[in-house]
N, C-alpha and C positions, 0 to 999 in steps of 0.2 A: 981691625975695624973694617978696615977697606975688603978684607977676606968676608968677612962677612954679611957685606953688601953685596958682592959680588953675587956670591953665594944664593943671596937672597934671590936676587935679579937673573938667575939663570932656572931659581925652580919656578918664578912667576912664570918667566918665558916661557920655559915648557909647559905648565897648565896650560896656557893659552894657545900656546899651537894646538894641544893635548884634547881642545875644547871643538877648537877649528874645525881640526878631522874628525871628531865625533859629531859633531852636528850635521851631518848630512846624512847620515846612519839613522839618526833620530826622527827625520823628517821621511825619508822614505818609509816610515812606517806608520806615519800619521793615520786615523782613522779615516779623515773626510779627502784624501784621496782615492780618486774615483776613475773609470775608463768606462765608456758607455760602448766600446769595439767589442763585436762579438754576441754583444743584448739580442734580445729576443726579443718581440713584444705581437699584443693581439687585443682590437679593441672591436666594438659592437657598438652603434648609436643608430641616429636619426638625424634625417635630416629636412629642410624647407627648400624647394625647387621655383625660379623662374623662366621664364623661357621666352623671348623674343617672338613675333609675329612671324611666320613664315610662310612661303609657297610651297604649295603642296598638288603634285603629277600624279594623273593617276590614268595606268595605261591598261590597257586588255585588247582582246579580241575585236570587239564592237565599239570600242570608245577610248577615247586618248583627251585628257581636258587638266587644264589645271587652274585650282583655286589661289585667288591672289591674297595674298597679308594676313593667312588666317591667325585665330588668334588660341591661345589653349594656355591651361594652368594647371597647378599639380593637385594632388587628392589628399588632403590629410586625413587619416582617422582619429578619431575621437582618443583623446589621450585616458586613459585609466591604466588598472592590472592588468585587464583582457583587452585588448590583445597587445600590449607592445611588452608583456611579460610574463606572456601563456606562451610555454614551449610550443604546442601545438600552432600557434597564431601570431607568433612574434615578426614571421616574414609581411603580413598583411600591411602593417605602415610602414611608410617609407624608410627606410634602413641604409647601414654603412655597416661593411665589415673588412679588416684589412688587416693584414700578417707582414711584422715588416722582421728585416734586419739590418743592427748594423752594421758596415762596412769600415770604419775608422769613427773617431769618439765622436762626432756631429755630423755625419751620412750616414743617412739610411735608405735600405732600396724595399720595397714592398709591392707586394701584389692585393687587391682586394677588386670588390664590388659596392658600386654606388646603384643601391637600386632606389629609383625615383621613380614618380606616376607621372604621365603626361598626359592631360586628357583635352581636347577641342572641345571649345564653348559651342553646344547646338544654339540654332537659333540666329547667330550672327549675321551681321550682312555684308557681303561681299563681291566681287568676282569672279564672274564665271571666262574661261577663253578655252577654244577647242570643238571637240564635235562627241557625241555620243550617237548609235545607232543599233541600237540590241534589241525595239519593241517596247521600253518602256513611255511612263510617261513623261521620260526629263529626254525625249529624242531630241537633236537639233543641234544645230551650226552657233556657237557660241562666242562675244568675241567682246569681252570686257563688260559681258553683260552682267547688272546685278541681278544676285540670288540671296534670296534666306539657305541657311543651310541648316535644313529641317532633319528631325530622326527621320521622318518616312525616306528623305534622301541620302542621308550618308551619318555615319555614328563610326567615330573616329580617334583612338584610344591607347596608348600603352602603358596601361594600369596593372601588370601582373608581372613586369613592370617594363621601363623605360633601363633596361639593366645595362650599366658604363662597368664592364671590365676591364682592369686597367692596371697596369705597373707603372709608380710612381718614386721618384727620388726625391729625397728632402732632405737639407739644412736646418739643423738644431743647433738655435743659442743660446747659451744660457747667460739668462738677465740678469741674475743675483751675481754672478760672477763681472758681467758687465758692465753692473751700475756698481760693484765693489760693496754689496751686501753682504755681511759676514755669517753666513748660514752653514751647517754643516748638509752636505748634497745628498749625504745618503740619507736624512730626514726631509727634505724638501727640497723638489728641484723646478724652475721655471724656468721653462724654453719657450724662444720666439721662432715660429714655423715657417719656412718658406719653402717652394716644391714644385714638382713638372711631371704631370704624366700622361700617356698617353692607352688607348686601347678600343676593345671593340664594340659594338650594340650589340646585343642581343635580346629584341623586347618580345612581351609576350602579347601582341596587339590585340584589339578587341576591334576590328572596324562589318562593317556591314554596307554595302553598296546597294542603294534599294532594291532592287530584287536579287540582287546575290546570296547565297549563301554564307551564313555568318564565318567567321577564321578568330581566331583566337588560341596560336600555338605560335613556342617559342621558334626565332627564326634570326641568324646571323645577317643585321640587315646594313653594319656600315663600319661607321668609325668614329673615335672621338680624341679628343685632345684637350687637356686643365690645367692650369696654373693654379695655387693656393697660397693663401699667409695664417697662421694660426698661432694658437697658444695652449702648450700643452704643461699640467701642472704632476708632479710625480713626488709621490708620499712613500716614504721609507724605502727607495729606490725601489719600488715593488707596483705599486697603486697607481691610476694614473685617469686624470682626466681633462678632454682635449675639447677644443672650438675651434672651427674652420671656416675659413671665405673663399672656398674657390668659385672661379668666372672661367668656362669653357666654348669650346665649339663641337657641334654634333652633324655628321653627315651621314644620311640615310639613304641612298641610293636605290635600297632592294627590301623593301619592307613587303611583306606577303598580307592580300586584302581579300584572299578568300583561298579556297582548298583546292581551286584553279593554279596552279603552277603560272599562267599566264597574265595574271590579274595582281598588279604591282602601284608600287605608289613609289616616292619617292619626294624629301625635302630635306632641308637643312637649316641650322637655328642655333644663338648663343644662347649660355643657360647660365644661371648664378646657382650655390648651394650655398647655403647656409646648415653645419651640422654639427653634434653635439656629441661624444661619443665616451665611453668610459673603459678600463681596458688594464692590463698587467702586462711586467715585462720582465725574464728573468735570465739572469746570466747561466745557459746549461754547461758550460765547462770551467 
């Protein structure tokens, strides 16, 4: 009897070890294990622009003066088919486009463009400080004077666009993992955004100085620098669509305000975005 308990009790033991070591075999091969190291991804959207009042220099030849606290806002077009999803016309509103990858399973490093419109409200009333002296009719010694700032006087614009290129790094977390949501990842995945980047302007301005000759070509005019928080939602680890807050800073030092090489402006301003963006991302090896 006693042999036979024995007996009993040494083949339970070994199932159980027997189970032990099998179990970890069984798990490394679970379906909803995942590694986002390596991903690819590429998304396309729009976005909503604001921009802080700024000072704005504007030097040349015959005149050196700068306007105080001007004010300006972004351009939306009109949402339909045509244009934010006419091949031909898709660049027209405001847009985002960004290629990222990633570096370990919640870093990613990417390059894109935030193109935005910035345009000066005409009309506004403001300050004038400086001197102008070319022959027109705004000649004179300026010195916190107020001014209307009329089209016949100045038309003020980077609407083709206000273009932020930029490499940025971001932190991906995943919430259903965090709040212990029991989801399978490679059907739904929810990550919370956060991010840093930095890069350079190059808009394509539209300004006109009253008798100047109009300028409106692309031209490397400064720098910029954004932080962002977001929320990005990805469907059969393939599909994916994201929302974004980032708050930055813009510095212009060298914007070109006519076909004069010596006719310059020059300002600086924080901006907010708000964007919306849609996008795939796939594992190539």
């Amino acid at each position: 009897m006693r042999l036979t308990v024995f007996l009993f009790m040494l083949l339970f033991h070994g199932a159980f070890l027997s189970a032990q070591e099998n179990e970890p075999i069984i798990l490394m091969h679970k379906e909803d294990i995942k590694t986002n190291k390596g991903r690819i991804y590429i998304f396309w959207g729009w976005n909503r622009g604001y921009y802080t009042n700024s000072d704005i220099q504007f030097t040349g030849d015959n005149y050196d003066f700068k306007l105080n606290d001007v004010e300006a806002r972004d351009r939306q077009s009109k949402f339909g088919l045509d244009p934010y999803f006419n091949p031909s016309r898709i660049t027209i509103p405001q847009t985002n486009f960004r290629i990222g990858f990633f570096v370990t399973n919640n870093i990613d490093l990417s390059i894109g463009v935030d193109h935005m419109k910035y345009v000066m409200v005409t009309n506004q009333e403001t300050e004038i400080t400086g001197e102008i002296n070319d022959g027109s009719n705004y000649d004179g010694t300026y010195d916190n004077d107020d001014i209307t700032i009329s089209q016949d006087f100045l038309r003020f614009e980077h609407t083709d666009g206000l273009n932020y290129l930029n490499i940025e790094i971001t932190r991906n977390d995943d919430l259903l993992k965090l709040f212990k949501i029991n989801m399978n990842p490679n059907k739904i995945e929810v990550n919370a955004l956060i991010g840093f980047g930095i890069g350079a302007l190059m808009p394509k301005s539209n300004v006109t100085l009253w008798n100047k000759e109009r300028y409106d070509e692309f031209d490397f005019a400064g720098y910029g620098l954004a932080g962002k928080i977001g929320l990005n939602v990805t469907f059969f680890n393939t599909f994916f669509i994201r929302g974004e807050l980032k708050e930055g800073f813009i510095d212009m030092p060298n914007i070109r305000t006519s076909p004069d090489p010596s006719d310059r402006a020059s300002q600086h301003f924080f901006f907010t975005q708000l964007n919306f963006s849609f996008g795939f991302a796939i594992h190539p090896f």
